[in-house]
TORPA-926134 format. One record per residue: residue number from 1; x, y, z of N, C-alpha, C in turn; residue in one letter. Coordinates in steps of 0.2 Angstrom, whole numbers. Layout:
N
> num; n.u; n.v; n.w; ca.u; ca.v; ca.w; c.u; c.v; c.w; residuo
> NUM; X; Y; Z; X; Y; Z; X; Y; Z; A
...
! end
This chain:
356
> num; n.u; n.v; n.w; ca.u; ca.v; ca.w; c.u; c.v; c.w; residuo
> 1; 6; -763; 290; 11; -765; 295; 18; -763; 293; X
> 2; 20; -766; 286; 26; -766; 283; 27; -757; 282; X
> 3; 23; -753; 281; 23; -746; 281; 24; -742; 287; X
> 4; 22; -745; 292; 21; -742; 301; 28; -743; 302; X
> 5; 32; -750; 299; 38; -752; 303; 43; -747; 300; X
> 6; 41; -746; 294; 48; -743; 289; 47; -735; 291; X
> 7; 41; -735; 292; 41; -726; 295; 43; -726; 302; X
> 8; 41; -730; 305; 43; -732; 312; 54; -731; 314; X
> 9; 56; -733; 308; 63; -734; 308; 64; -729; 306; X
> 10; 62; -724; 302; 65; -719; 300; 64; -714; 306; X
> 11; 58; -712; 308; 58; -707; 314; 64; -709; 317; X
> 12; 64; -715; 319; 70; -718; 324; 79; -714; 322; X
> 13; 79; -715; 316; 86; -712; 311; 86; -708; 311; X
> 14; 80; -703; 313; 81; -693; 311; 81; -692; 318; X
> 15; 79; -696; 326; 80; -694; 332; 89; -695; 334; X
> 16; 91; -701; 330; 97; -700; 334; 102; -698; 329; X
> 17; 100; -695; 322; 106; -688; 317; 103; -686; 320; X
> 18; 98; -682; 325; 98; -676; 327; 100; -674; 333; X
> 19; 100; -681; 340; 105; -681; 344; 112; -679; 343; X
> 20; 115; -681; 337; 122; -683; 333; 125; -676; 332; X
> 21; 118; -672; 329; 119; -666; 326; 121; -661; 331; X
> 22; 117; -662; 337; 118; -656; 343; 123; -658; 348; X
> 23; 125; -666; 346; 132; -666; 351; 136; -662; 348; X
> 24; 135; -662; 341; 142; -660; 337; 141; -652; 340; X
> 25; 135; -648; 338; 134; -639; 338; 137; -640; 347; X
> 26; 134; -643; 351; 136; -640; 356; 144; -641; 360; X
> 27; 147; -647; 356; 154; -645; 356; 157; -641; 353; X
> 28; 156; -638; 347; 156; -634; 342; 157; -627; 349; X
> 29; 152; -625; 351; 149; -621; 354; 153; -618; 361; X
> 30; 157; -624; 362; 160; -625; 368; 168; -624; 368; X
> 31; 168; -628; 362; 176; -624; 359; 176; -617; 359; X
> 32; 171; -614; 358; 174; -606; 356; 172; -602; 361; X
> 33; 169; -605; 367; 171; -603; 373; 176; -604; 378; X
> 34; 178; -598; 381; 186; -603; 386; 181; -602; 394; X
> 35; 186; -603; 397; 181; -606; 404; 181; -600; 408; X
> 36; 184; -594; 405; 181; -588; 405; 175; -583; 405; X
> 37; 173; -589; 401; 168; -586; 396; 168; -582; 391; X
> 38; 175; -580; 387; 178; -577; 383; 180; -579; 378; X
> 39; 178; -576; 372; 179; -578; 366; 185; -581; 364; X
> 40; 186; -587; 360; 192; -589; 356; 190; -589; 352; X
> 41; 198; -589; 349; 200; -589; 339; 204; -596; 339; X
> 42; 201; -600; 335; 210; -604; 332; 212; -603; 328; X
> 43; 219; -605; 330; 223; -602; 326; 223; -607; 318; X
> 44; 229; -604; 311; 226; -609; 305; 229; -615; 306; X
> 45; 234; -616; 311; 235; -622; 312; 234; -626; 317; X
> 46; 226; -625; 318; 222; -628; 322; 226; -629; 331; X
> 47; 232; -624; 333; 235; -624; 339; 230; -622; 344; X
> 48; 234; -621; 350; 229; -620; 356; 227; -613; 353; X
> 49; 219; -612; 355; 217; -605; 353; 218; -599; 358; X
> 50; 218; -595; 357; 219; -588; 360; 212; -584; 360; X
> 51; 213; -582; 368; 209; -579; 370; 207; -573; 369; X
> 52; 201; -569; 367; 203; -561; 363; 200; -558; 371; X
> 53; 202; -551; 368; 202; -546; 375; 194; -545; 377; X
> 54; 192; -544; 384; 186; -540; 385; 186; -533; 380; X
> 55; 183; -531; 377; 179; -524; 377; 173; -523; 378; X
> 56; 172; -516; 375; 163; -512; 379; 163; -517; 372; X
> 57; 155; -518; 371; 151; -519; 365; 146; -512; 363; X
> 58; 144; -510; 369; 140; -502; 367; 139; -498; 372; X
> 59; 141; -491; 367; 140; -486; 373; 131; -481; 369; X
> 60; 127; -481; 377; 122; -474; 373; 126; -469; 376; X
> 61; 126; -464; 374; 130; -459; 376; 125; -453; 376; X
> 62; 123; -451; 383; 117; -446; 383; 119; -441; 387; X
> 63; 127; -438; 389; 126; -433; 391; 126; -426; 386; X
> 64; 123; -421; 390; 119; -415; 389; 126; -411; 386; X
> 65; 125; -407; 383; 128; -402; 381; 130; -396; 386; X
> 66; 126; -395; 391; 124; -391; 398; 130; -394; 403; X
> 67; 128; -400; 403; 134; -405; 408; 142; -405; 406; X
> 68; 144; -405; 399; 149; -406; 397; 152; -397; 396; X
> 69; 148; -393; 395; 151; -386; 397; 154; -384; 403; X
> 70; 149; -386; 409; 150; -384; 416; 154; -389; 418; X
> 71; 155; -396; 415; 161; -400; 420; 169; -397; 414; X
> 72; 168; -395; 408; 175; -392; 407; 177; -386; 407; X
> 73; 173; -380; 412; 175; -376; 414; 179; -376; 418; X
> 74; 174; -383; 425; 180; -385; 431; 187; -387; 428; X
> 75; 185; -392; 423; 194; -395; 420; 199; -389; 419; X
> 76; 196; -383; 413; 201; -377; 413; 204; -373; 418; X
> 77; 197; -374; 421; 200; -365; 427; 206; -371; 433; X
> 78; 204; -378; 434; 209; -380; 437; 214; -383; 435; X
> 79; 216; -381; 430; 221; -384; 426; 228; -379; 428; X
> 80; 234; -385; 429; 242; -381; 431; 239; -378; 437; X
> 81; 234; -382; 443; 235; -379; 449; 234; -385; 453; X
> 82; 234; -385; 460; 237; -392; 464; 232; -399; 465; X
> 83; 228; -396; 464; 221; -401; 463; 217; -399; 454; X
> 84; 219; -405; 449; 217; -403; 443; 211; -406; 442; X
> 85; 204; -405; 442; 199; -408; 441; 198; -411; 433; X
> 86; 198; -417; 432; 197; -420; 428; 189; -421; 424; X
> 87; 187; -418; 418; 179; -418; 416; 177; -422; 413; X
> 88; 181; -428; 413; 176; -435; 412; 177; -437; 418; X
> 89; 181; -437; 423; 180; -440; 429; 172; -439; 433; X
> 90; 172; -432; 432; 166; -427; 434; 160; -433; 430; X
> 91; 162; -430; 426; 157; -434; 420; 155; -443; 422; X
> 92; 159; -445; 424; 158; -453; 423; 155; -453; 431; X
> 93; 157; -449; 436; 153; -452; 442; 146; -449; 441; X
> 94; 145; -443; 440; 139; -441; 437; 134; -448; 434; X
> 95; 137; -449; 429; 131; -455; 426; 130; -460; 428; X
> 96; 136; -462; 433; 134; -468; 438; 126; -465; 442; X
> 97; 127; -459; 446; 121; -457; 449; 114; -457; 445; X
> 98; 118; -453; 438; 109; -456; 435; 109; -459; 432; X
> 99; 111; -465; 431; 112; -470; 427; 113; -470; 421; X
> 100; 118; -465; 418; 119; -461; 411; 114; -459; 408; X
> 101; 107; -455; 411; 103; -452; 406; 105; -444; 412; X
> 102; 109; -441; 406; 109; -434; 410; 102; -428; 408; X
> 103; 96; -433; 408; 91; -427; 407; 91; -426; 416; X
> 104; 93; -430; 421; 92; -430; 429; 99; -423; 431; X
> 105; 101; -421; 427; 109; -418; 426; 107; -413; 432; X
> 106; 110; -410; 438; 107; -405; 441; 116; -403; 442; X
> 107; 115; -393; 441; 122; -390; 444; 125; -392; 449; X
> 108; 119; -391; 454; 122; -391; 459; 126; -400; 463; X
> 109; 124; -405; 459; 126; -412; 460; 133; -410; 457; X
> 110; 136; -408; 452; 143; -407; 448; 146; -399; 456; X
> 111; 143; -398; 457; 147; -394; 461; 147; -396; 469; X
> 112; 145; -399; 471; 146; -405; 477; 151; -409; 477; X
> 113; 150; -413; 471; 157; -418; 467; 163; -413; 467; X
> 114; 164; -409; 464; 170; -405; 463; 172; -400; 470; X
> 115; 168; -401; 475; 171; -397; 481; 172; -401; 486; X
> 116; 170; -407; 484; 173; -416; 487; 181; -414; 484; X
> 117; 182; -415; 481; 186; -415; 474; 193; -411; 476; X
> 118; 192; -405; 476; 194; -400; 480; 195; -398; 486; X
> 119; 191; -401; 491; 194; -400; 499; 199; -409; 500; X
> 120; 202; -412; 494; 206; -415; 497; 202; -423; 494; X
> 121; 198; -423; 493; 195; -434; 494; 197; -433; 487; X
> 122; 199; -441; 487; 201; -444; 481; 195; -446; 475; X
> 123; 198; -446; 469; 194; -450; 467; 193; -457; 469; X
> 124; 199; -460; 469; 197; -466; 470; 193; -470; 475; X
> 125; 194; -465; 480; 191; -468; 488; 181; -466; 486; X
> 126; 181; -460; 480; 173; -460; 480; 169; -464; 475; X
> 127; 173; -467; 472; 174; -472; 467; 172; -479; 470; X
> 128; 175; -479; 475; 177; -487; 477; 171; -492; 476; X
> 129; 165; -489; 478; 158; -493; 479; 155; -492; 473; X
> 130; 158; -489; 467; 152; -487; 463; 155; -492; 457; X
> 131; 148; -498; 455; 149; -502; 453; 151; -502; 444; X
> 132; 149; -494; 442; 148; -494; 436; 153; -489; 433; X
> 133; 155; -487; 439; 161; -479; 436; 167; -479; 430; X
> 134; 169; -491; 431; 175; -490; 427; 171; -490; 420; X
> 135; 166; -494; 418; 163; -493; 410; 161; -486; 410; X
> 136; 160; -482; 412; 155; -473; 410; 164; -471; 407; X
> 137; 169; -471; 412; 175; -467; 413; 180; -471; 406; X
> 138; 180; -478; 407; 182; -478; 399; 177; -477; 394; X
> 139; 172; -477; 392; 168; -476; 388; 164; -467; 388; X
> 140; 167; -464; 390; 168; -456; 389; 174; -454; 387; X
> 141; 179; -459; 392; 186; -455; 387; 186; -457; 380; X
> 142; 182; -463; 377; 183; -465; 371; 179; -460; 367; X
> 143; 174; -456; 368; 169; -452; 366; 174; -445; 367; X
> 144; 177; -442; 370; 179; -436; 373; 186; -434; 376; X
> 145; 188; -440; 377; 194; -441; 380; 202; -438; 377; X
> 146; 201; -433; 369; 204; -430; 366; 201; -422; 365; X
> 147; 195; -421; 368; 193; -414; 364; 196; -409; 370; X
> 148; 198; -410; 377; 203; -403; 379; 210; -407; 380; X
> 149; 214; -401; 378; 221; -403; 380; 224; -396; 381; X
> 150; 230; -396; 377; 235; -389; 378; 237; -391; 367; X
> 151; 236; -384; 367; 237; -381; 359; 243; -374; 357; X
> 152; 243; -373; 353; 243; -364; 351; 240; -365; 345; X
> 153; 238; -359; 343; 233; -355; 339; 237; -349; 339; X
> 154; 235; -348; 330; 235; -341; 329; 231; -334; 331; X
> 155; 233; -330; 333; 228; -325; 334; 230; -318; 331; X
> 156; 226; -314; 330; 228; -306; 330; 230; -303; 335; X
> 157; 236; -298; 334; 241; -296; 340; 236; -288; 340; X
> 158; 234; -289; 349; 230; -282; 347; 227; -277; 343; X
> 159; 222; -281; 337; 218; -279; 336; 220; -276; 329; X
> 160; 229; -280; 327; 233; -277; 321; 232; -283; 316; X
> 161; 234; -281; 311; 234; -286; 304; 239; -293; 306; X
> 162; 243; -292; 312; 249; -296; 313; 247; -302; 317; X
> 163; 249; -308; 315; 247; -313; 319; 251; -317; 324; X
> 164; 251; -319; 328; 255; -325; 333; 252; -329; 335; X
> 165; 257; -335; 339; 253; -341; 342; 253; -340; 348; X
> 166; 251; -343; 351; 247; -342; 359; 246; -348; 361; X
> 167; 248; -349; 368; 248; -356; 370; 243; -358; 375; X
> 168; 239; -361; 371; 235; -364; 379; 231; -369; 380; X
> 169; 226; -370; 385; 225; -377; 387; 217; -374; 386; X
> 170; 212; -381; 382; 206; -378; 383; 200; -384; 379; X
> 171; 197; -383; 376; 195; -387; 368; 196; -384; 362; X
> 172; 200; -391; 360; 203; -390; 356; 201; -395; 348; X
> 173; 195; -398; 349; 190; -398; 345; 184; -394; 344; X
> 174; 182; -394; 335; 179; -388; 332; 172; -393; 330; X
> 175; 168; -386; 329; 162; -388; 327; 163; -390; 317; X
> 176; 158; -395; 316; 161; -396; 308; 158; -391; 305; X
> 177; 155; -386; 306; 153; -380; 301; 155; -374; 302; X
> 178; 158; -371; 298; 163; -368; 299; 160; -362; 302; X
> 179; 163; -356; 306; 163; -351; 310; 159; -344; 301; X
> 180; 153; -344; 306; 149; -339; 300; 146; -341; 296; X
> 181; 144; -347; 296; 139; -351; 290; 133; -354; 296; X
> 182; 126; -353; 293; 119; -356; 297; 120; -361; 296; X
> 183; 115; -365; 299; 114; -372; 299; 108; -374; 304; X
> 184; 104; -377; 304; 99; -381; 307; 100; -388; 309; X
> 185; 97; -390; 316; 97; -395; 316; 94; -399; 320; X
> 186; 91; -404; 324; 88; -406; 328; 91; -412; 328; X
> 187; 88; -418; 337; 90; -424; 336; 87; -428; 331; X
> 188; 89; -432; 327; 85; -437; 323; 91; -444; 323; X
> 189; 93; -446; 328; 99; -452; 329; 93; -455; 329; X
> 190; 93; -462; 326; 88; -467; 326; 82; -468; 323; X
> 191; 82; -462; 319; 77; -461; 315; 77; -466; 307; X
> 192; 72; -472; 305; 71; -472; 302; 76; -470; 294; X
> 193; 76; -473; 290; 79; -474; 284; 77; -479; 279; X
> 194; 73; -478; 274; 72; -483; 268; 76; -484; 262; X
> 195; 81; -481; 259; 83; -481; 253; 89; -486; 256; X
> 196; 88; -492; 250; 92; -497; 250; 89; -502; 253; X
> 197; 87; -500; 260; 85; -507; 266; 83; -500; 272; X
> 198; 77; -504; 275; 75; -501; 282; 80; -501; 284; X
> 199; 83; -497; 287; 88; -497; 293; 87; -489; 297; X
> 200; 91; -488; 304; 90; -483; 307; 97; -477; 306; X
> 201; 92; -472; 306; 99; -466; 305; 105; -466; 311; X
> 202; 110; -469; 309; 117; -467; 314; 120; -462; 313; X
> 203; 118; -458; 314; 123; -451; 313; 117; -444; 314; X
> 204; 120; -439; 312; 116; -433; 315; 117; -426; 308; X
> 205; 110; -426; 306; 112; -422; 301; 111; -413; 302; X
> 206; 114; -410; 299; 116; -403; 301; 114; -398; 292; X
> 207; 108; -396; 293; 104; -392; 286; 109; -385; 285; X
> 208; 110; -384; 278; 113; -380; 275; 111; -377; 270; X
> 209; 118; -371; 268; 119; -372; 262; 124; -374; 258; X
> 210; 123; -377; 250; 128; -381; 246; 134; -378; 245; X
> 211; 136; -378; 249; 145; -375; 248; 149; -373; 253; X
> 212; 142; -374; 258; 148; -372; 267; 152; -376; 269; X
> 213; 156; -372; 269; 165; -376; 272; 162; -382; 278; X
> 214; 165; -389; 277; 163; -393; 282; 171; -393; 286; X
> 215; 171; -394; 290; 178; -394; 297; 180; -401; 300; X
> 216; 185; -402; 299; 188; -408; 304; 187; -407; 310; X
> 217; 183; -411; 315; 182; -410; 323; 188; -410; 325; X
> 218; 191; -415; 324; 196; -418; 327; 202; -419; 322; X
> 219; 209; -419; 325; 216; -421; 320; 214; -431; 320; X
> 220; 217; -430; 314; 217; -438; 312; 220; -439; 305; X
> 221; 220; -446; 302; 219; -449; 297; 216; -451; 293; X
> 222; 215; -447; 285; 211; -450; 282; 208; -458; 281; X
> 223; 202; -461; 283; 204; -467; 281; 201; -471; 274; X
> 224; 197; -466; 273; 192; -467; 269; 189; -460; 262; X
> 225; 187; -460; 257; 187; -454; 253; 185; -456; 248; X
> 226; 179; -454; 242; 176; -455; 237; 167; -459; 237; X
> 227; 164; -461; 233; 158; -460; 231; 155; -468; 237; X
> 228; 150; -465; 240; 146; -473; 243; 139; -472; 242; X
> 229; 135; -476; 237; 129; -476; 237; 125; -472; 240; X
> 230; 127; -474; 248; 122; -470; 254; 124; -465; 256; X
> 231; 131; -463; 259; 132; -456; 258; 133; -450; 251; X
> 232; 135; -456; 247; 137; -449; 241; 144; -448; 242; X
> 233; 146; -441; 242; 155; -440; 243; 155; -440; 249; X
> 234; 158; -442; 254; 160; -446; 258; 168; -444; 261; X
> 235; 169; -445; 268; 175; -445; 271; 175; -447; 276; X
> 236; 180; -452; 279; 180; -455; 284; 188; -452; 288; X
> 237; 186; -452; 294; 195; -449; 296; 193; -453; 305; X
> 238; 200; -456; 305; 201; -461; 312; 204; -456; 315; X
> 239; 203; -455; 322; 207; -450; 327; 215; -455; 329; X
> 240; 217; -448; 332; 226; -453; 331; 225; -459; 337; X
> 241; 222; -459; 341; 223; -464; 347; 217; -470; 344; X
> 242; 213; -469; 339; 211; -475; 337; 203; -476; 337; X
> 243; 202; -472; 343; 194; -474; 347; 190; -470; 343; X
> 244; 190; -465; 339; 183; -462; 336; 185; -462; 328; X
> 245; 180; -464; 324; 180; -462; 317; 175; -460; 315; X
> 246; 177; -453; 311; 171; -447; 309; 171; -449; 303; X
> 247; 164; -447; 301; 161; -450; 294; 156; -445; 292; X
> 248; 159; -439; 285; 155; -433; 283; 151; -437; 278; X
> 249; 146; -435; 279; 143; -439; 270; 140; -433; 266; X
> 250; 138; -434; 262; 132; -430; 256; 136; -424; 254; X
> 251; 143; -423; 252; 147; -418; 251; 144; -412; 243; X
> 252; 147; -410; 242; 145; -407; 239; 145; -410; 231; X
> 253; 144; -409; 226; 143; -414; 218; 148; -409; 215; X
> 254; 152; -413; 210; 159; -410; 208; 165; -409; 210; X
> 255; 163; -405; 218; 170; -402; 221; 167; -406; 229; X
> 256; 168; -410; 229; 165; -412; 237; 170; -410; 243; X
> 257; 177; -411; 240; 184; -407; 245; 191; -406; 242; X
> 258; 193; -403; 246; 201; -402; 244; 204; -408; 240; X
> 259; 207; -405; 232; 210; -409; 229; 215; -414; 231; X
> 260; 219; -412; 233; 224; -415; 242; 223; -420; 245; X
> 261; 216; -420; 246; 216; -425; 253; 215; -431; 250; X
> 262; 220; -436; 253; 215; -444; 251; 217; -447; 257; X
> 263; 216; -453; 257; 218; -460; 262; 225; -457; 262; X
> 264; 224; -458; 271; 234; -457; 271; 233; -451; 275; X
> 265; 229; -445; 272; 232; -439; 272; 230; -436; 282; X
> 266; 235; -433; 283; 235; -430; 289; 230; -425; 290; X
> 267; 222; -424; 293; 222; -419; 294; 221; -417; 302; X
> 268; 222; -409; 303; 221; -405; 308; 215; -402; 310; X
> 269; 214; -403; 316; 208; -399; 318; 205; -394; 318; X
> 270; 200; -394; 314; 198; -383; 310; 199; -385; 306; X
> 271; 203; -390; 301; 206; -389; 294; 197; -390; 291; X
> 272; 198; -388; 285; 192; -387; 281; 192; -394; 274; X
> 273; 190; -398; 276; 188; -406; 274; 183; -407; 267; X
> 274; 179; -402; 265; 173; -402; 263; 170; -397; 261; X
> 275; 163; -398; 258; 160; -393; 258; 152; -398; 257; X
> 276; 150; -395; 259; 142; -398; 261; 137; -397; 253; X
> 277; 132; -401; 253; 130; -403; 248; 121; -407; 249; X
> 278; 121; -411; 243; 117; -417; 246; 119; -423; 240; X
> 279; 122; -426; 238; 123; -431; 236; 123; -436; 239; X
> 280; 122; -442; 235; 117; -449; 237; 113; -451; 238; X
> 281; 112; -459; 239; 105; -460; 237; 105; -463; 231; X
> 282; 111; -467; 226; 110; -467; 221; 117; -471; 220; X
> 283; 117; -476; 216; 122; -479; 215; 127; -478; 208; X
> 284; 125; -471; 203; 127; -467; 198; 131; -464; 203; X
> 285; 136; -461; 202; 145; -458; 205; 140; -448; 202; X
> 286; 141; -447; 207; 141; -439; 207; 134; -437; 204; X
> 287; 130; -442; 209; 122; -439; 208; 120; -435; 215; X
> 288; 116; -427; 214; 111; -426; 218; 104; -431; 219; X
> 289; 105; -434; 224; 99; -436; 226; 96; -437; 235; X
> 290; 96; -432; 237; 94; -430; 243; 91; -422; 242; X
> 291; 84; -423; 246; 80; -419; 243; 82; -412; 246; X
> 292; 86; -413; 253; 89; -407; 258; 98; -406; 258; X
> 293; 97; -402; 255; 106; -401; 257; 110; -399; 264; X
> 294; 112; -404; 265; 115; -405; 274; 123; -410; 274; X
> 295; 126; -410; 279; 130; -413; 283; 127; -420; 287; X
> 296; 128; -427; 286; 127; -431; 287; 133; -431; 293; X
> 297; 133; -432; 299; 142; -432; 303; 138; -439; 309; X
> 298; 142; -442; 310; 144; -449; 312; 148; -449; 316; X
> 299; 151; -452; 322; 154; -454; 327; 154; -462; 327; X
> 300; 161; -466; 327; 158; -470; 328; 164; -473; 333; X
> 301; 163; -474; 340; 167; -479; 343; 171; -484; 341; X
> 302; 178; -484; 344; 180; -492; 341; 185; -494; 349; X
> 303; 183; -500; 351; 186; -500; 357; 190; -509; 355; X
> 304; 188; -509; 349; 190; -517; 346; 193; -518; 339; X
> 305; 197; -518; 335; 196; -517; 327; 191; -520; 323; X
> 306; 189; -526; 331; 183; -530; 326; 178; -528; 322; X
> 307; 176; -521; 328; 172; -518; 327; 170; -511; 323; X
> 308; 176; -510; 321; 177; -507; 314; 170; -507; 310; X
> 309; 171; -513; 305; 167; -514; 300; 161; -521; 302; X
> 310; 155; -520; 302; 153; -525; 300; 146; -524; 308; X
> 311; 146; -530; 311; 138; -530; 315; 140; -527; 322; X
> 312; 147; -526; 324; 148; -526; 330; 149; -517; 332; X
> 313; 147; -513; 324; 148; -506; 327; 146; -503; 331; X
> 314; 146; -498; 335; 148; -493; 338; 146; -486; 336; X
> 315; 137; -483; 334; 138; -477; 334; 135; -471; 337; X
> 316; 136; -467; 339; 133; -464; 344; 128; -456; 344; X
> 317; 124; -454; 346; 120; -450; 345; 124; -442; 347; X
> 318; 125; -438; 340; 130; -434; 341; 127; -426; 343; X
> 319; 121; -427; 343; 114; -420; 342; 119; -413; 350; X
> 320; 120; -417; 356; 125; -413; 361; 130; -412; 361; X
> 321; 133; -416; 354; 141; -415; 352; 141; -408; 351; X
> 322; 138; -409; 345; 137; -403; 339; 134; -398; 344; X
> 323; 131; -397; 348; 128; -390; 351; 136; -389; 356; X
> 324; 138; -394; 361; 144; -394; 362; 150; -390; 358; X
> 325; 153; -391; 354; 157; -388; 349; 152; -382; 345; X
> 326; 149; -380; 343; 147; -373; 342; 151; -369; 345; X
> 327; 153; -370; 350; 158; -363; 354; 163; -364; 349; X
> 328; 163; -367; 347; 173; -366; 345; 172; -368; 337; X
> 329; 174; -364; 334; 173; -363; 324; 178; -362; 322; X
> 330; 181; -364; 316; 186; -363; 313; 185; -356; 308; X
> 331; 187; -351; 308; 186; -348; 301; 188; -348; 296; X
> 332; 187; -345; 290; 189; -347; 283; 190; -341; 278; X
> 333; 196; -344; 273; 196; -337; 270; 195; -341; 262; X
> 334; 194; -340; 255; 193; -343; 251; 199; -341; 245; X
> 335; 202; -344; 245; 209; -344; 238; 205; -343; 232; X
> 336; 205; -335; 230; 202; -334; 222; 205; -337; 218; X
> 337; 212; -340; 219; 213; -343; 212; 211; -352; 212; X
> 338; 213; -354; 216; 210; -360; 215; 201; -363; 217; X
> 339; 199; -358; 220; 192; -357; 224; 190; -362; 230; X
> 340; 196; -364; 232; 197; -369; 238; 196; -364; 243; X
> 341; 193; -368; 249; 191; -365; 255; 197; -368; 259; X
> 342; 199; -361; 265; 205; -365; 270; 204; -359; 275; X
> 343; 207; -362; 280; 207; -361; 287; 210; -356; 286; X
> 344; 207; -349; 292; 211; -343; 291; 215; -342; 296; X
> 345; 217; -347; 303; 220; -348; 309; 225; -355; 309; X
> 346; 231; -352; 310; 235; -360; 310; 233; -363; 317; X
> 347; 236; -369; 318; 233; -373; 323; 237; -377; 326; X
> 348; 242; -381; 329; 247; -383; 332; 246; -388; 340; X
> 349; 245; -394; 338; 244; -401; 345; 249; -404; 346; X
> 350; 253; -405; 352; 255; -409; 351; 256; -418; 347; X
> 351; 250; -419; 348; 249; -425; 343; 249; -424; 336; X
> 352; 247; -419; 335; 249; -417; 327; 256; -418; 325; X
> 353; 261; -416; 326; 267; -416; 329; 270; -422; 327; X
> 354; 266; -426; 334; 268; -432; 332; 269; -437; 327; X
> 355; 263; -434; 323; 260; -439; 318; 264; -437; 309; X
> 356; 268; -430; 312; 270; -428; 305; 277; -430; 304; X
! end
């Protein structure tokens, strides 16, 4: 009996610390919600807390390659005339209809839309009921929302040695292998990865050879440069508006890139970033350990700083990027005396501009 009572007290004692316990979590829990249902922070002097902003948490990003040529054709040929068709617009009512899986993509749906478009209806009026157009239309621009603009470029003048710039409006991001070098590749986003820990491939790797000039898609900032276990040589570069940062991995062993570049450095779209290889896989600095020599390329959205670094990333399946940008290659001439590779056309964005 004396045993029954004492065990009897104690059940009693660990029922209400554990009532005690989940008062406390669920206040806890309560705090860091506001009556928005939106996350707060407190501040370190425990003051009223602050509300952080909505954003996306994830985009699948499945439009075609097919689809995103035929809507920026419409964007160019209507551009600087009175009706300018916008090709995320296109693009983001399009995936409202198929629910963003553009294997349903049909022409003829994109040329319906754009002859609405063009005899006069708004976007917004076709807009109005569609419950999902404002997430596709922000989470496209944040994917695409810088690859056509207005540029110049160099060119040859009539088929002579002499060069000039030319002004125009088009895509103005490049594919990262440079114009005249093979390459191989297939979807493999979400494939499977053991070295280190199970985890899935985020990124999309593009088969070579150990030396082919790798290309900046996009102008940016370096953010990132030097040796990561998992990629090997490495470069990370942030677009100027924030939303995308590209991640080349597996560089080549000794000379992975331009002496030049570090954190900081400003590059331009076309510029020549790299040179493809296969290192990493190893946590020794300047090992081959990747059985296939390729381009590891990574997209990764960022609509939050949060979301930067850590669980809340952002990466996107780039397999109809990269067939997308194949049209447009930077070319290269090679400096015999230092043996750097560099761009054989200069290149000139407004944003670039701005940033120098």
């Amino acid at each position: 009996m004396f045993i029954s009572f004492k065990l009897s007290r104690s059940i009693i004692f660990l029922c209400i610390a554990a009532i005690i316990l989940s008062s406390l979590s669920v206040a806890f829990f309560t705090q860091s919600i506001d009556t928005a249902g939106e996350t707060v922070e407190k501040t370190k002097d425990n003051a009223m807390p602050t509300a952080k902003r909505d954003f996306i948490k994830w985009v699948d990003f499945k439009v075609t390659d097919t689809a995103m040529r035929k809507a920026m054709q419409y964007d160019i040929e209507s551009y600087n005339k009175e009706i300018h068709l916008d090709w995320i617009e296109l693009l983001s009512v399009l995936a409202v209809k198929y629910g963003g899986d553009f294997s349903k993509f049909k022409t003829s749906d994109l040329d319906v839309l754009a002859k609405r478009l063009m005899n006069g209806e708004k976007i917004d009026d076709i807009t109005r009921d569609m419950k999902y157009y404002t997430y596709y239309k922000q989470a496209y621009t944040a994917v695409l929302g810088e690859y056509l603009g207005e540029y110049e470029v160099q060119e040859k003048i009539n088929d002579s040695d002499e060069v000039g710039y030319t002004k125009k409006y088009g895509l103005k991001a490049f594919s990262p292998i440079a114009k005249n070098y093979g390459y191989s590749h297939f979807d493999d986003f979400g494939n499977s990865r053991s070295y280190g820990y199970k985890r899935k491939h985020l990124g999309h790797d593009m088969m070579g050879n150990v030396g082919t000039p790798i290309i900046a898609i996009e102008s940016g900032i370096v953010e990132a440069i030097g040796w990561n276990q998992y990629g090997g040589w490495r470069i990370g570069i942030r677009s100027f508006d924030k939303k995308r940062y590209y991640y080349y991995a597996h560089l080549r062993k000794n000379h992975p890139y331009p002496e030049a570049l570090s954190i900081g450095h400003t590059v331009k779209a076309g510029d020549v970033i790299g040179y493809l290889g296969m290192t990493g896989y190893s946590t020794k600095e300047n090992t081959n350990n990747i059985d296939t020599p390729h381009l590891h390329m990574g997209i990764q959205l960022i609509f939050d700083e949060s979301q930067k670094d850590g669980n809340g990333e952002i990466w996107i399946d780039c397999y109809e990027i990269a067939k997308f940008l194949s049209q447009n290659t930077s070319a290269t001439v090679k400096d015999e005396l230092t043996n750097e590779v560099r761009r054989k056309y200069d290149f000139f964005e407004p944003s670039v501009e701005n940033m120098e």
